[in-house]
C-alpha positions as CSV (number, residue, x, y, z in Angstrom):
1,X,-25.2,6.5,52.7
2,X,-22.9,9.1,53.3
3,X,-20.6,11.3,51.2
4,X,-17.6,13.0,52.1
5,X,-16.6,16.1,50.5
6,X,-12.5,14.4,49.8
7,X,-11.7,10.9,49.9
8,X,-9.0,12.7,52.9
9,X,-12.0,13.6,55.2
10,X,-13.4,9.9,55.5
11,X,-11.4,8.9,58.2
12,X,-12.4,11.7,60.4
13,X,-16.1,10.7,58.7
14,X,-16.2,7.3,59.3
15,X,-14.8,8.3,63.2
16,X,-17.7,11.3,64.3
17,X,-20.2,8.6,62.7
18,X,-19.1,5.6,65.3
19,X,-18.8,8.1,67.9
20,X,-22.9,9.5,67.0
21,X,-23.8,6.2,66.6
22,X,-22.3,3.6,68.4
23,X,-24.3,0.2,67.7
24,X,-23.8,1.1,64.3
25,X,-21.3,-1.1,61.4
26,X,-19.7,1.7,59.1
27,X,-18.8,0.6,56.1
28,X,-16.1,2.6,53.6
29,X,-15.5,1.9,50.1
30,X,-12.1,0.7,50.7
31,X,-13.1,-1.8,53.3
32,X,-16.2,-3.1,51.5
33,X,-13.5,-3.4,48.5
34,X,-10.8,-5.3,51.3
35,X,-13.8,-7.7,51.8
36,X,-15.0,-8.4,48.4
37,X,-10.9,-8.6,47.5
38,X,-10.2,-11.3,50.2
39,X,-13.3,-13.2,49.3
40,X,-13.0,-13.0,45.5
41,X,-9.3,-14.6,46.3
42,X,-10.3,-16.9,48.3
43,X,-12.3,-18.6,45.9
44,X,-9.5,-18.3,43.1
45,X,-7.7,-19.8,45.3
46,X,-10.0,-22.6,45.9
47,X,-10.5,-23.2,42.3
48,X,-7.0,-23.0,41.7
49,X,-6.1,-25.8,43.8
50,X,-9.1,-28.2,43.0
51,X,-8.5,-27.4,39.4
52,X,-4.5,-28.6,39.5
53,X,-5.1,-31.6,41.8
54,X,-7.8,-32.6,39.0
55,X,-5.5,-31.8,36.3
56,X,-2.7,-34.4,38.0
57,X,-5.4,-37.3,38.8
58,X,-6.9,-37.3,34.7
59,X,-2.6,-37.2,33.9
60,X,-2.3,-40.2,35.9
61,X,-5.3,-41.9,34.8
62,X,-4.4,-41.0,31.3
63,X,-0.7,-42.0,31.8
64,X,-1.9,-45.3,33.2
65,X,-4.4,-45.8,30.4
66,X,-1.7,-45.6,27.5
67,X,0.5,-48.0,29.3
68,X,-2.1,-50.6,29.8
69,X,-3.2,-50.1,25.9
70,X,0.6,-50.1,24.7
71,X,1.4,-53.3,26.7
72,X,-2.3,-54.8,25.3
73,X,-1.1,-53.9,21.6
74,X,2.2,-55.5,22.2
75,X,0.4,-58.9,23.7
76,X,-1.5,-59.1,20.3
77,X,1.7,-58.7,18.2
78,X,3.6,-61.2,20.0
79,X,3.4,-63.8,16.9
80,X,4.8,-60.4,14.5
81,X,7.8,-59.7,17.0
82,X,8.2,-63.5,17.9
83,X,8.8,-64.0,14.0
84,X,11.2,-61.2,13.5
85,X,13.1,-62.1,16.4
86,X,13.1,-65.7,15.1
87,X,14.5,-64.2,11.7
88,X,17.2,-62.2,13.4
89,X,16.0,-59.0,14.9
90,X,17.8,-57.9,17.7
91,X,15.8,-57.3,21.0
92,X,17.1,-53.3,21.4
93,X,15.8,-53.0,17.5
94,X,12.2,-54.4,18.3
95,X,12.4,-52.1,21.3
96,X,13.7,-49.3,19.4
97,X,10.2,-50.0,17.1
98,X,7.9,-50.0,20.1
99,X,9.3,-46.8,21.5
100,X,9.3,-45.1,17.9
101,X,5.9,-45.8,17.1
102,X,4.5,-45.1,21.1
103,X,6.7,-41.3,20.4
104,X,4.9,-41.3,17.4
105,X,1.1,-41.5,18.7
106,X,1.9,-39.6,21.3
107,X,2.9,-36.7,19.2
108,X,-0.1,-36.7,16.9
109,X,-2.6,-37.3,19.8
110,X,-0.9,-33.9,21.6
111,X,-1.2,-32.0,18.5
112,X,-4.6,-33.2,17.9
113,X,-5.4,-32.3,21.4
114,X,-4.0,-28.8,21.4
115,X,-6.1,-28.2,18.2
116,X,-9.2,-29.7,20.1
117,X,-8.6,-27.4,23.1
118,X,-7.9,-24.5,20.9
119,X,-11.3,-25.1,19.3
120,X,-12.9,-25.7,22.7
121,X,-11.6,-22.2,24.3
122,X,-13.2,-20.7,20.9
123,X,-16.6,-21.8,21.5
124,X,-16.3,-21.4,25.2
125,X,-15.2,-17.9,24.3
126,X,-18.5,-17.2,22.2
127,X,-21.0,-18.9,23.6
128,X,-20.3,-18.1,27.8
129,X,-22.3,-15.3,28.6
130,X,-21.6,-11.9,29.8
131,X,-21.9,-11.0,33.4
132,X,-23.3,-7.7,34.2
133,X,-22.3,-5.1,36.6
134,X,-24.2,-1.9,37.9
135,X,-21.4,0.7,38.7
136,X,-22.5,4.1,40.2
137,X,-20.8,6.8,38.1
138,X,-19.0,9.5,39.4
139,X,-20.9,11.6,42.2
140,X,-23.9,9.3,41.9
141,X,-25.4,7.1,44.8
142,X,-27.8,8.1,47.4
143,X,-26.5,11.1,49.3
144,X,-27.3,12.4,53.0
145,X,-27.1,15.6,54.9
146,X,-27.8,15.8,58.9
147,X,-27.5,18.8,60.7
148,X,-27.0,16.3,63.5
149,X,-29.2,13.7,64.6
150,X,-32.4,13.7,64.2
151,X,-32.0,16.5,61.7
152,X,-33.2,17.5,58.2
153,X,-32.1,14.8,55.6
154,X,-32.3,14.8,51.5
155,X,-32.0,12.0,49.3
156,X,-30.5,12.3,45.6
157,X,-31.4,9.3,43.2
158,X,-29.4,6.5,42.3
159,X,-26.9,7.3,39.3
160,X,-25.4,4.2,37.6
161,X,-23.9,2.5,34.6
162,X,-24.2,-1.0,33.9
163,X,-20.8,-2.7,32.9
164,X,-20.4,-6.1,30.7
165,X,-17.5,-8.4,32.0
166,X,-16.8,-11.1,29.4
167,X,-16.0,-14.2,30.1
168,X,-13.3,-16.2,28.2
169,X,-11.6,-19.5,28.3
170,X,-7.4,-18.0,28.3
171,X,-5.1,-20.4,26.5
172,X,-1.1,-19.3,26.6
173,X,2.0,-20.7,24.8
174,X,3.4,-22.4,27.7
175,X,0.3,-24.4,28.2
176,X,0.2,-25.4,24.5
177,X,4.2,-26.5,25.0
178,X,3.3,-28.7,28.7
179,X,0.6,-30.5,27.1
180,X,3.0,-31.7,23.7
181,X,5.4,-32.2,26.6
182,X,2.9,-34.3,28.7
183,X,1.7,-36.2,25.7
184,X,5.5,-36.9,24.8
185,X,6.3,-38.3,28.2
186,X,3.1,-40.2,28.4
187,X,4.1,-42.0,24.9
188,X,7.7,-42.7,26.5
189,X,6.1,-44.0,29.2
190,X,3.8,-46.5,27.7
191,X,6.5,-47.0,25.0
192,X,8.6,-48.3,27.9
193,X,6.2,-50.7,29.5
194,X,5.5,-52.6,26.3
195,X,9.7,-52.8,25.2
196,X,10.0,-54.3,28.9
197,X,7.2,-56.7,28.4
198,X,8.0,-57.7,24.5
199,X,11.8,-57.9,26.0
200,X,10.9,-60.7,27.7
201,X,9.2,-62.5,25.2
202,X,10.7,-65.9,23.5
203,X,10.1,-66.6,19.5
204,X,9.3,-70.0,20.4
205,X,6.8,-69.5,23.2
206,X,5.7,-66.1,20.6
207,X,5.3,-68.1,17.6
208,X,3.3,-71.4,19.9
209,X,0.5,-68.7,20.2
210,X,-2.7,-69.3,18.7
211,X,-4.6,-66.0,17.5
């Protein structure tokens, strides 16, 4: 380790070193800091992506789930809308009463789930442990002085301060908003699927059903 009297001398440092010692790697603080920079984004990165293209396959799975419930609901209620449609009941009213009561559902399952997430990020947030990092203070670390190579050395002992990081599950507004959002859509969705299939369905083939 080597200390340079100003941060402006470590060029011209870093430059007599390499020319001492030419099979030698020199290492600054602001490359070693480049390094751990590119490689701590790198890995964002990577989580980044894996974590959205997760995100879209459980929507899709979740999206696809609904429908196939809402459209199984509406297959066991056939006899109910086959009997109202017998008494009168328009076809856009019966589908007006699907898509009402799919909105419905999917408003209270977002808000449950944005309570349940809420509560999640909590615990996450008090339980996750705290990472620990040992940060030399300010003229610590081992020093050297050379009067040339091969020259007397000293060594000064390590001075550092160990730093908590926190971890803590972040939750904003605007992810609160997209997931009412996304639950609304998925309700519309399956609300749509079952008015198309009971749409199609007949009082007299709807009331010829045997439960």
């Amino acid at each position: 380790y080597v200390t340079a009297a100003s941060a402006a001398d470590i060029p011209a440092v870093q430059k007599e070193i390499s020319t001492l010692l030419p099979g030698a790697t020199v290492t600054t603080a602001s490359s070693l800091a480049s390094q751990v920079t590119g490689s701590l984004s790198s890995t964002a990165k990577l989580a980044n992506e894996l974590g959205k293209w997760l995100s879209v396959l459980v929507l899709i799975a979740a999206f696809a789930v609904a429908g196939l419930l809402t459209m199984a609901a509406v297959s066991r209620r056939a006899r109910e809308f086959g009997t109202l449609k017998a008494l009168g009941w328009r076809s856009r009213r019966i589908v007006a009463q699907v898509l009402g009561e799919s909105v419905a559902m999917s408003i209270i399952g977002g808000l449950v789930g944005v309570g349940l997430g809420l509560a999640g990020a909590a615990l996450i947030t008090r339980i996750a442990p705290k990472l620990s990092a040992n940060v030399p203070t300010a003229g610590g670390g081992p020093r050297l002085s050379a009067n040339g190579p091969g020259g007397p050395q000293s060594f000064s002992p390590n001075a550092t301060h160990t730093v908590l990081v926190p971890m803590h599950a972040s939750v904003t507004a605007e992810v609160l908003v997209l997931a009412v959002v996304l639950a609304v859509a998925g309700g519309l969705l399956a609300g749509a699927l079952g008015s198309w299939r009971i749409g199609r369905l007949r009082p007299a083939a709807a009331l010829a059903r045997v439960e």
